[in-house]
Backbone as CSV, one residue per row, in Angstrom:
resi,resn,N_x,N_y,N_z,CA_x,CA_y,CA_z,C_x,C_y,C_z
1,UNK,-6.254,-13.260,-13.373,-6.935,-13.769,-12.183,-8.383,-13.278,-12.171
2,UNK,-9.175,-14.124,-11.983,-10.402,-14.055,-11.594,-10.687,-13.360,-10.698
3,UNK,-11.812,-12.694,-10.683,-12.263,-11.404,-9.505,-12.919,-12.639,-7.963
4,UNK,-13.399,-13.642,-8.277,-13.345,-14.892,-7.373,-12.095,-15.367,-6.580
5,UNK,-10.723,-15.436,-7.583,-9.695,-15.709,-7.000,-9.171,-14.654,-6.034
6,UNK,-9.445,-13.369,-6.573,-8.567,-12.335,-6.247,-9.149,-12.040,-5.208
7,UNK,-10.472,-11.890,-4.679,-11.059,-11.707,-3.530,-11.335,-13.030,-2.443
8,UNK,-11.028,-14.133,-2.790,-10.872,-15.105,-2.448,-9.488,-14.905,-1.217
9,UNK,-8.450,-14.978,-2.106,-7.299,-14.796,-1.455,-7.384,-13.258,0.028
10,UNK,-8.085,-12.118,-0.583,-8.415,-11.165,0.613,-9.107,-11.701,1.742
11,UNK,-10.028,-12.308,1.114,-10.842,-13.007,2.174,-9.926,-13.785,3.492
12,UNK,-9.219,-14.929,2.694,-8.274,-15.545,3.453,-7.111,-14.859,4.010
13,UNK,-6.662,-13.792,3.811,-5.770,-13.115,4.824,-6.130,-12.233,5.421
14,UNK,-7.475,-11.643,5.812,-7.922,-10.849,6.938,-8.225,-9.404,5.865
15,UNK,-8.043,-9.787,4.940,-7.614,-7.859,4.192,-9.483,-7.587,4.066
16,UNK,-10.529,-8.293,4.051,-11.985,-7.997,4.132,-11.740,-6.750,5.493
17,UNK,-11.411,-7.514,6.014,-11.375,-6.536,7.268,-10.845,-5.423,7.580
18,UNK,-10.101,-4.942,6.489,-9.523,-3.946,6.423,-9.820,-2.771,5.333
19,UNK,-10.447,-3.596,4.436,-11.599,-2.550,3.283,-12.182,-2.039,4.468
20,UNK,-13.416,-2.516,5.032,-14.327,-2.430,6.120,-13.673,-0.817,6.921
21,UNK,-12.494,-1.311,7.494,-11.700,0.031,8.001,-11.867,1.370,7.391
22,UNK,-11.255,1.368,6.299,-11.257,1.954,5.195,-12.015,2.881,4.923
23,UNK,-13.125,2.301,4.329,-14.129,2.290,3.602,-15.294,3.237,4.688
24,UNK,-14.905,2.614,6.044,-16.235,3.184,7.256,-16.233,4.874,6.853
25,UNK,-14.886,5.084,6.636,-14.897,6.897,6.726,-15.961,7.485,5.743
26,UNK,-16.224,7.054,4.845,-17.348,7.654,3.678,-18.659,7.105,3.792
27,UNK,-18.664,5.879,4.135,-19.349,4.925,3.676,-20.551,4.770,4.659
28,UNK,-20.387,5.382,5.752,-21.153,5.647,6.674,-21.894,6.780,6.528
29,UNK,-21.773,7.259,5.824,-22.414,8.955,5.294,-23.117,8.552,4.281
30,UNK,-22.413,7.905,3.142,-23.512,7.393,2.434,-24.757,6.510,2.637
31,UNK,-24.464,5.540,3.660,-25.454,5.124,3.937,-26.697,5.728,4.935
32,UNK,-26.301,7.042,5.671,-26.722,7.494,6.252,-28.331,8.190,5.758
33,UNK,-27.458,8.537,4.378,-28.603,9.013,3.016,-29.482,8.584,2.467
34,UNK,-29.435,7.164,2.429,-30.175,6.338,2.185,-31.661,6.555,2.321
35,UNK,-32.702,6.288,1.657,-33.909,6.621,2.083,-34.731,5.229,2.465
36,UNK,-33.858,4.437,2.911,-34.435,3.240,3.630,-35.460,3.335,4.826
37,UNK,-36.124,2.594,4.655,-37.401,2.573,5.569,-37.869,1.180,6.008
38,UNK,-38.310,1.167,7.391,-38.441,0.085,8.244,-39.412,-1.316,7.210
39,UNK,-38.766,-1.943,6.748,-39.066,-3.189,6.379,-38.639,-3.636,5.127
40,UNK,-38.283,-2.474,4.706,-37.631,-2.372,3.018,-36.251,-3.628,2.859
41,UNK,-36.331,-3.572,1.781,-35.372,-4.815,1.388,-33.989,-4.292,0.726
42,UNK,-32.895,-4.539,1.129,-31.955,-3.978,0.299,-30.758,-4.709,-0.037
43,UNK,-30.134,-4.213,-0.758,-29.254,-5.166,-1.294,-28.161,-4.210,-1.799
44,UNK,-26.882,-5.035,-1.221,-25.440,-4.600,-1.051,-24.847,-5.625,-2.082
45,UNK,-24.179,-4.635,-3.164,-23.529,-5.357,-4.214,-21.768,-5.064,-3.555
46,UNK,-21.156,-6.348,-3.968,-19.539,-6.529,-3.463,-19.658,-6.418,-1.862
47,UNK,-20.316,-7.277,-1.483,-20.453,-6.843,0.182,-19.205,-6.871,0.525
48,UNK,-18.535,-7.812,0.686,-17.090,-7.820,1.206,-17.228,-7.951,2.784
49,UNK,-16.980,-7.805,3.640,-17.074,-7.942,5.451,-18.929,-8.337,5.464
50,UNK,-19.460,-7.577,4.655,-21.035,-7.597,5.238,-21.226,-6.215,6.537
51,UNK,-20.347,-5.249,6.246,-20.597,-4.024,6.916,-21.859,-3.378,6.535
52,UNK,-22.057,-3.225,5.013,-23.154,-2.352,4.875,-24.107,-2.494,5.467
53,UNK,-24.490,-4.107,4.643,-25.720,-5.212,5.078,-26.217,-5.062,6.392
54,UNK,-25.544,-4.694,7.341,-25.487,-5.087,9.078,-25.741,-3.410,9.788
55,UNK,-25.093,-2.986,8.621,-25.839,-0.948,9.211,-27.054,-0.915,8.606
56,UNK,-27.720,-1.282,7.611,-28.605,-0.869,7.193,-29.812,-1.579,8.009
57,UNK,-29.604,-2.998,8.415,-30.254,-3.432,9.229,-30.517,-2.640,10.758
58,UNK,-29.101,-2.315,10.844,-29.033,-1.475,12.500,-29.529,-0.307,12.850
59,UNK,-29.370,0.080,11.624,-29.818,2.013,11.475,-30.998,2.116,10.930
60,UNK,-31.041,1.926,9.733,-32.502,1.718,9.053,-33.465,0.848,9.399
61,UNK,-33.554,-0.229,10.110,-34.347,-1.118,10.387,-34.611,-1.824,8.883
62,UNK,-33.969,-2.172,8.401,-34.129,-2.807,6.839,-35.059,-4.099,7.133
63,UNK,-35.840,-4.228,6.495,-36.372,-5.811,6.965,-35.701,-7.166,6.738
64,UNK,-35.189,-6.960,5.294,-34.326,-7.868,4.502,-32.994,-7.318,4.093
65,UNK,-31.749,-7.210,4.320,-30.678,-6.818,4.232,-29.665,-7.891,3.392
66,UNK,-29.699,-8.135,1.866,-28.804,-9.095,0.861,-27.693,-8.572,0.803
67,UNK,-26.309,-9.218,1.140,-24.870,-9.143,0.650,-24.702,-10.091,-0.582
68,UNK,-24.276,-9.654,-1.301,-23.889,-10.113,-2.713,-22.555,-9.901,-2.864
69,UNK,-21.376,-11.145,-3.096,-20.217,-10.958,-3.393,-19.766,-11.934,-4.427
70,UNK,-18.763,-11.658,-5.398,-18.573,-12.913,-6.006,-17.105,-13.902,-5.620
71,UNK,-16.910,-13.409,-4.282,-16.059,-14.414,-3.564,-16.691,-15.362,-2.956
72,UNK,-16.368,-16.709,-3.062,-17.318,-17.565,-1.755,-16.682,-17.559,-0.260
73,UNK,-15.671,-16.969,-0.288,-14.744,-17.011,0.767,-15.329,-15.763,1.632
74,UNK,-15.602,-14.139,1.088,-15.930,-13.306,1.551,-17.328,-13.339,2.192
75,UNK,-18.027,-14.119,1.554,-19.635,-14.331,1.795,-19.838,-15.549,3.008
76,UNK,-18.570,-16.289,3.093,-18.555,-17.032,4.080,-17.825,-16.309,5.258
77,UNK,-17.056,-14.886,5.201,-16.507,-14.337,6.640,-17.882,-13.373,6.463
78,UNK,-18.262,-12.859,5.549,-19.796,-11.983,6.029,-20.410,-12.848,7.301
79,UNK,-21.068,-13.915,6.717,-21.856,-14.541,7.554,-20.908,-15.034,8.987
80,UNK,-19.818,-15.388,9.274,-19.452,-15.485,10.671,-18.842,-14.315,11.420
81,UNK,-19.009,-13.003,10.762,-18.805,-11.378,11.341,-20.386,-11.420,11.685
82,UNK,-21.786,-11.748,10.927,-22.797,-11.342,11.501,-23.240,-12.278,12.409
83,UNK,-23.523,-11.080,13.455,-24.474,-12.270,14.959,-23.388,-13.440,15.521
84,UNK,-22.541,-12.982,15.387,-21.381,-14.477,15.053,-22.075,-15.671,14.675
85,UNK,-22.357,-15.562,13.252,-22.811,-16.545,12.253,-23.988,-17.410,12.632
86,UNK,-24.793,-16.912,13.888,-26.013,-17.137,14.168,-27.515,-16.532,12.922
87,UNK,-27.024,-14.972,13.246,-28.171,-14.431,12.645,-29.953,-14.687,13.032
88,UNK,-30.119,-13.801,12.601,-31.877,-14.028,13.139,-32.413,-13.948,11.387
89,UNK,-32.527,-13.849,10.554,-33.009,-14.076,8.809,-33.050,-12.627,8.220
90,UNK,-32.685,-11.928,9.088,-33.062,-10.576,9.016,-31.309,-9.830,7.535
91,UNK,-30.659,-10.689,7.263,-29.759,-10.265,6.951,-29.036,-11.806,5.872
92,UNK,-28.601,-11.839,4.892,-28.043,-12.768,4.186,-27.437,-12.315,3.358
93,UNK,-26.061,-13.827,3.375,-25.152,-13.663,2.338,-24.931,-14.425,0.777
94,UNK,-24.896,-13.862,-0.047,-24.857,-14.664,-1.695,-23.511,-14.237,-2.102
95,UNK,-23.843,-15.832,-2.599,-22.596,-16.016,-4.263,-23.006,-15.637,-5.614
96,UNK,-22.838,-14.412,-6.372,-23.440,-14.395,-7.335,-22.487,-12.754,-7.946
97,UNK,-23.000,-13.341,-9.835,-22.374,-12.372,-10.180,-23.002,-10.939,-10.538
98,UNK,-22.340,-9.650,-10.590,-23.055,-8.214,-10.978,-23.815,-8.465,-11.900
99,UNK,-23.827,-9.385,-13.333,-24.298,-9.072,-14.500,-25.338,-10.147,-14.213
100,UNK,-25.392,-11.142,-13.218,-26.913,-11.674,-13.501,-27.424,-12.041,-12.215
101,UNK,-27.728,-10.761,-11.433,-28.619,-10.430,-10.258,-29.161,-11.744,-10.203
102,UNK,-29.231,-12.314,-8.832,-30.025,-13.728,-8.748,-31.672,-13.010,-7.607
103,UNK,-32.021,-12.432,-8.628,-33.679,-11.301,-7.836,-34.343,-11.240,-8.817
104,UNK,-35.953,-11.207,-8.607,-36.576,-11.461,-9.217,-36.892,-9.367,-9.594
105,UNK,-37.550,-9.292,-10.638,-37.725,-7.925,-11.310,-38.691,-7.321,-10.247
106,UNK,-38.091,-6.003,-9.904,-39.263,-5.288,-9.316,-38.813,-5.586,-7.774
107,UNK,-38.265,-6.477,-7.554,-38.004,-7.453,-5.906,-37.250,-6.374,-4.887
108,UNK,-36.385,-5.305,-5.287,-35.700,-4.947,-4.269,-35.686,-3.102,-3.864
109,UNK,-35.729,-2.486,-3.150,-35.981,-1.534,-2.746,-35.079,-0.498,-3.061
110,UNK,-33.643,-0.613,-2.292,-32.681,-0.002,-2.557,-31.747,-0.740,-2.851
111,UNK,-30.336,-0.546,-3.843,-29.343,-0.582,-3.707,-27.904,-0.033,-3.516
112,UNK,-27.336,-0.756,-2.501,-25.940,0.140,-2.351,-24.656,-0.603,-2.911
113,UNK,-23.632,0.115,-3.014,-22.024,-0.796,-3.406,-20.988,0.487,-2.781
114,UNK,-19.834,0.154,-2.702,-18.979,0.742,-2.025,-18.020,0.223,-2.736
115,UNK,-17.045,0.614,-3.435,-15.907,0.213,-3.658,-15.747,-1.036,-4.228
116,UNK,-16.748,-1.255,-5.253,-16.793,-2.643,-5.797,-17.550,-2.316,-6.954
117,UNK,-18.128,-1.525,-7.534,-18.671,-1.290,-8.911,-17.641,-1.623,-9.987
118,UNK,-16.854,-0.741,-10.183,-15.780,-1.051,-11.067,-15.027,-2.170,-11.215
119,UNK,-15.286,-3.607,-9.989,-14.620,-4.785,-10.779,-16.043,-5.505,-11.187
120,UNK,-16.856,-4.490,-11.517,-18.066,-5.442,-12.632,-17.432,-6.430,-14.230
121,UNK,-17.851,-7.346,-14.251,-17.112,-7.461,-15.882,-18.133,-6.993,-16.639
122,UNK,-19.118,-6.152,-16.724,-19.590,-5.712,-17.975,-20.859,-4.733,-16.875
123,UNK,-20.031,-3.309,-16.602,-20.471,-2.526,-15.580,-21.588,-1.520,-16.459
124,UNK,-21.812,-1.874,-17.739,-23.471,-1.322,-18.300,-25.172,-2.513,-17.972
125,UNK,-23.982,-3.535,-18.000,-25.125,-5.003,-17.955,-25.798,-4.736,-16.171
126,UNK,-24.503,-4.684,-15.592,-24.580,-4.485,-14.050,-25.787,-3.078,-13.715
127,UNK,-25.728,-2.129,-14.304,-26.787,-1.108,-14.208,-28.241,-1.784,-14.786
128,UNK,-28.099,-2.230,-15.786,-29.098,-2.488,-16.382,-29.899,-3.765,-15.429
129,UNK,-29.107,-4.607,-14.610,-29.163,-5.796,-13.631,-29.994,-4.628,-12.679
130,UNK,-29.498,-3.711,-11.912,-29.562,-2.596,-10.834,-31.374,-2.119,-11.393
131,UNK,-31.040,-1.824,-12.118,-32.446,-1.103,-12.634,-33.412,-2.254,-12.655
132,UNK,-33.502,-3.259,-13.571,-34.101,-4.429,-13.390,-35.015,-4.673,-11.909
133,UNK,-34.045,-4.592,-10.655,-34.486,-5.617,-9.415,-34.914,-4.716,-8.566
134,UNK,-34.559,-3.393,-9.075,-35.128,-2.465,-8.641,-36.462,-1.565,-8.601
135,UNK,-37.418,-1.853,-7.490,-38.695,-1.548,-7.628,-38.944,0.256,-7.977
136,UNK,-40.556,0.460,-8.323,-40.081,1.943,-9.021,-39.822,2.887,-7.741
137,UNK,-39.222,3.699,-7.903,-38.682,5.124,-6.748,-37.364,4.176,-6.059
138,UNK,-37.400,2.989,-6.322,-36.365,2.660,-5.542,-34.679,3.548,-6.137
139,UNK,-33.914,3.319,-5.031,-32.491,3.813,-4.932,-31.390,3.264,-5.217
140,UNK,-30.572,3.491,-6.135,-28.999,2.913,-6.191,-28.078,4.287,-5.875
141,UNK,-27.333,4.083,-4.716,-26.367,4.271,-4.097,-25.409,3.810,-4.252
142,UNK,-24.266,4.273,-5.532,-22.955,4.302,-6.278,-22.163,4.936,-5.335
143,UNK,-21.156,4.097,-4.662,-19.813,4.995,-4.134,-18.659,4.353,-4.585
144,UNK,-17.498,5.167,-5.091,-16.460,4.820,-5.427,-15.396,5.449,-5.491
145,UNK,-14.011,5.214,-5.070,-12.924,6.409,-4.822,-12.689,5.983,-6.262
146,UNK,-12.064,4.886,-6.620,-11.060,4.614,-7.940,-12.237,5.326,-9.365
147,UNK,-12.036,6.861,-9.598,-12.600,7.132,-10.722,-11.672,8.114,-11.693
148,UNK,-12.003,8.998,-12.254,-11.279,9.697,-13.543,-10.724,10.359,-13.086
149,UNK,-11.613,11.430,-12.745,-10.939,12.260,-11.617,-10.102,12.595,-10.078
150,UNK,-10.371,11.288,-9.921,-9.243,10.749,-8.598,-8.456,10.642,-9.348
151,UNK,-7.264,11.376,-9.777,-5.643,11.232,-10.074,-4.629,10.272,-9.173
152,UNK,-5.090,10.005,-8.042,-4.130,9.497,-7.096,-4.506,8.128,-7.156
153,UNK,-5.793,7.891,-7.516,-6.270,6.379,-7.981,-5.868,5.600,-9.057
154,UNK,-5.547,5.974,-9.761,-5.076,5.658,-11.000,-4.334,4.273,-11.175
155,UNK,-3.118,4.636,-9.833,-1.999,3.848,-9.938,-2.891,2.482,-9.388
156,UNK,-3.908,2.534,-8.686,-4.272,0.900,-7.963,-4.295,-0.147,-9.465
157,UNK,-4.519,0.309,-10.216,-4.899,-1.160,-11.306,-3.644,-1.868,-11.077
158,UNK,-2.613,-1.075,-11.350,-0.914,-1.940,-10.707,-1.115,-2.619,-9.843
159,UNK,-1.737,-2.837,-8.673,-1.477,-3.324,-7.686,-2.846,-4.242,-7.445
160,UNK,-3.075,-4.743,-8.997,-4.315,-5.675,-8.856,-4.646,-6.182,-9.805
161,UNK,-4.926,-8.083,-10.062,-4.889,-8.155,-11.267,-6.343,-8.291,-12.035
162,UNK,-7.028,-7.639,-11.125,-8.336,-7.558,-11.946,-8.769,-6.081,-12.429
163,UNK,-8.971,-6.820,-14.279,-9.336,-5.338,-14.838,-10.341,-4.567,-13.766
164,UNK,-10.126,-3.399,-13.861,-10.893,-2.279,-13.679,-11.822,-1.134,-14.321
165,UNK,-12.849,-0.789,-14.287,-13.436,0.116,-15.000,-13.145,1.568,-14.227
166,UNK,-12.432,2.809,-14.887,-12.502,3.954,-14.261,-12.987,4.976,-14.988
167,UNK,-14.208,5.192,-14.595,-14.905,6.341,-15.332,-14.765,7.370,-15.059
168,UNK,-14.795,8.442,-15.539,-15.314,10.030,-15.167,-16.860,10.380,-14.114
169,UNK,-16.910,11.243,-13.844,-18.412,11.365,-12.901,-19.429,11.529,-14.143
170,UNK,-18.894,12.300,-15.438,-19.996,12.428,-16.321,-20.092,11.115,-16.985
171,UNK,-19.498,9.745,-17.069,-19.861,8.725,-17.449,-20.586,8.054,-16.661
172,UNK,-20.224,8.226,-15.256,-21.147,7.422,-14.340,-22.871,7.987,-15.001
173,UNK,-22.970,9.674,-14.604,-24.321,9.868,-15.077,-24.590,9.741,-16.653
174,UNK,-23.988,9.172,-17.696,-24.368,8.950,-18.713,-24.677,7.418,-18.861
175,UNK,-24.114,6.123,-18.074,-24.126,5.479,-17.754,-25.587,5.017,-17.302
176,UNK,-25.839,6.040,-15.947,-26.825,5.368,-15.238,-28.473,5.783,-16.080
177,UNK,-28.171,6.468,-16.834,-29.334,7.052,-17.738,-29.483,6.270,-18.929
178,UNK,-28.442,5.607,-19.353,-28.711,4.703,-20.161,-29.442,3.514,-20.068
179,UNK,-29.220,3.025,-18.777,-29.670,1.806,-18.314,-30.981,2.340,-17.932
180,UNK,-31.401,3.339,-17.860,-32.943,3.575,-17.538,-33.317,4.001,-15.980
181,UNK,-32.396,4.971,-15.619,-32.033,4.831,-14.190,-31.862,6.854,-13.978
182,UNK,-32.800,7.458,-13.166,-32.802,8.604,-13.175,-31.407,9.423,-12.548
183,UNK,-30.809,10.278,-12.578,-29.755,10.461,-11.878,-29.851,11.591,-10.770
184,UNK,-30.696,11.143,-9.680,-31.229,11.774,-8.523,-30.073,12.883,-7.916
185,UNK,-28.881,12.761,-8.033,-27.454,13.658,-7.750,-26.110,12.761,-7.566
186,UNK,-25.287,13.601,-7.576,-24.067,13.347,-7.369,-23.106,14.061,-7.105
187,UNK,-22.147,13.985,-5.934,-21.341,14.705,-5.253,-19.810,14.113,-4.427
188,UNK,-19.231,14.679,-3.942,-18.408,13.432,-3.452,-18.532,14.057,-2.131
189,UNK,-18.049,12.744,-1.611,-18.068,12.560,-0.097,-16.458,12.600,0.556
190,UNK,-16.392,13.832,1.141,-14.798,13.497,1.982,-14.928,12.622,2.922
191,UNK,-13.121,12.418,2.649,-12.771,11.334,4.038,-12.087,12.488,5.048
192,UNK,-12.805,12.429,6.230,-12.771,13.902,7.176,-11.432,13.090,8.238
193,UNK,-11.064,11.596,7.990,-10.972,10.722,9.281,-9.553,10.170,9.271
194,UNK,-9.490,10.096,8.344,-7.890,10.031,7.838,-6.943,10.890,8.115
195,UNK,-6.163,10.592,9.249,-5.174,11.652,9.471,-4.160,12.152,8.678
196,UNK,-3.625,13.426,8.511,-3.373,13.778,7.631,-2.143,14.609,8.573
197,UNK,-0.742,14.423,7.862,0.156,14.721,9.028,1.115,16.483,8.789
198,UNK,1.526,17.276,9.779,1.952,18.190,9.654,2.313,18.615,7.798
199,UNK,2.722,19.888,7.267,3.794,19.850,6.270,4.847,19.466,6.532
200,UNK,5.553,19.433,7.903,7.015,19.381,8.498,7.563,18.091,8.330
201,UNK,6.217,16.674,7.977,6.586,15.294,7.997,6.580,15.086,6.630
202,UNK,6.324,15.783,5.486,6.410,15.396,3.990,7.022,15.771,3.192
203,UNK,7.822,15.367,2.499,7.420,13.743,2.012,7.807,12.957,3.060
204,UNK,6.071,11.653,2.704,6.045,10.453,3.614,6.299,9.486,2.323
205,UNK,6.317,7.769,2.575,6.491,7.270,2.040,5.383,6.791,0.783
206,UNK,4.352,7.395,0.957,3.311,7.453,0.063,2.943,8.756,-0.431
207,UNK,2.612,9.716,0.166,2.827,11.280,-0.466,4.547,12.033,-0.512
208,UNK,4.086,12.950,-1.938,4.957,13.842,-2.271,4.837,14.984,-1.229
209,UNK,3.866,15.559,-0.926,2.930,16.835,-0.656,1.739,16.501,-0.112
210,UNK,1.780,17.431,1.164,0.644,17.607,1.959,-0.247,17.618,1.098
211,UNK,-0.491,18.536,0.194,-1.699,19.040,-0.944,-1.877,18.315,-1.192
212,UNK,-0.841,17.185,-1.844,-1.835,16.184,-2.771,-2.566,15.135,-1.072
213,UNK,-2.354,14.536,-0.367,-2.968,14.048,0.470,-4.255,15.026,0.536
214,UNK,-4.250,16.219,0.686,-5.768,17.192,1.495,-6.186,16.805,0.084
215,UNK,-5.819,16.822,-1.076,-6.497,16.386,-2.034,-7.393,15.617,-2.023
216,UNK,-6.808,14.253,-2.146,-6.897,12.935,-2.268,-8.005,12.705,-1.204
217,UNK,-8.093,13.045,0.355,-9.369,12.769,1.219,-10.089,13.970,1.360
218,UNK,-9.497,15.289,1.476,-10.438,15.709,1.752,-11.438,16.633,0.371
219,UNK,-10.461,16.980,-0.668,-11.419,17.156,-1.740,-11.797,16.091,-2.736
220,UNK,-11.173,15.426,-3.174,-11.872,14.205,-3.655,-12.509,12.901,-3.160
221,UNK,-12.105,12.573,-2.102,-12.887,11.426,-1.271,-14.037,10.424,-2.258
222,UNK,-14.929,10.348,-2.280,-15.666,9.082,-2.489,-16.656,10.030,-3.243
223,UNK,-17.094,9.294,-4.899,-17.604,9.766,-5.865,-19.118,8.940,-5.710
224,UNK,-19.931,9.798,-5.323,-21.378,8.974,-5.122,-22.320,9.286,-6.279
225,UNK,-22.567,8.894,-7.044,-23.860,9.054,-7.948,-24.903,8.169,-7.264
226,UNK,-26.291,8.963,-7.502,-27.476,8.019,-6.807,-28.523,7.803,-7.722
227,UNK,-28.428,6.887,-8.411,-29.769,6.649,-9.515,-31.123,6.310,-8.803
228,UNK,-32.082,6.622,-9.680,-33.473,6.274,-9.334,-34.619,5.501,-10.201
229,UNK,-34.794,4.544,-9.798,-36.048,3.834,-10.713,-37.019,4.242,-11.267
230,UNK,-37.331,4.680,-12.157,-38.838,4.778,-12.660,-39.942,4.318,-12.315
């Protein structure tokens, strides 16, 4: 299945809306970091809901705020979640794929992704795309739970039929240096928000052990590398 089909079908049963859920616990911190500034242009790869797109506008005052998804289905609930599908121009949604950025070189300020890097089909081209549209000092803002070192991640490729890329944190920064892309830091971000229930209730039907849950959100949580343009 196509990464079109497969997010296609999310789209159509409400599950956009539930990444969005998800996803707010980290993802709001990361964007918080951001060094966006009032008029700057940015661009959200795998938008999915169009959450980022719509904070960065709200918080940052972004001037131009791009969602990029390669569902047409997701890019069509982006746009009727924003403004309820009014909008003022300040914010837009695209069909297009990671490996051939539809931006002109130099065109974009920052970029962010959340939980959508790894269904790149060719996630060196996709950096090298990132670096490309990216003006110099500008920002890429990498977040992702499904990586090497998330042990508890592992199992999602089962439960999805689009390949996945799962790197290590030292591939991400070998990665983003290849493509020509400075590696400003990297750290992970806990999920503080996720309730996490007595020892007295575990095993639950998804954990063995409390530990591995305090694991899973609160020491491993969301793997951010932040590259930088030249």
């Amino acid at each position: 299945m196509s990464v079109r089909e497969e997010f296609d079908d999310w789209a159509a049963d409400g599950r956009d809306k539930g990444m969005e859920d998800r996803h707010w616990h980290t993802a709001k911190y990361v964007l918080a970091r951001m060094p966006v500034e009032a008029g700057d242009t940015v661009l959200d790869l795998g938008t999915g809901s169009g959450y980022a797109a719509r904070a960065l506008r709200d918080t940052k005052d972004a001037g131009r705020a791009y969602g990029l998804d390669g569902s047409p289905e997701m890019a069509r609930n982006a746009t009727e979640y924003t403004d309820d599908g009014a909008g003022d121009g300040d914010v837009g949604f695209l069909v297009g794929d990671f490996d051939h950025l539809p931006f002109a070189d130099d065109s974009v300020d920052h970029v962010f992704t959340m939980e959508a890097f790894y269904y790149a089909n060719d996630p060196h081209e996709t950096l090298r795309e990132v670096a490309r549209v990216l003006r110099p000092g500008g920002t890429f803002f990498c977040a992702v739970n499904y990586y090497e070192e998330n042990v508890h991640s592992h199992s999602w490729q089962d439960n999805i039929d689009v390949e996945m890329t799962r790197w290590s944190a030292a591939e991400y920064r070998e990665a983003f240096r290849d493509a020509g892309l400075y590696v400003a830091e990297q750290d992970n971000v806990p999920d503080r928000e996720t309730e996490i229930p007595d020892e007295s209730e575990f095993p639950t039907e998804s954990w063995d052990s409390r530990e591995a849950m305090v694991e899973r959100y609160r020491e491993f949580g969301t793997l951010l590398t932040v590259g930088v343009a030249p």
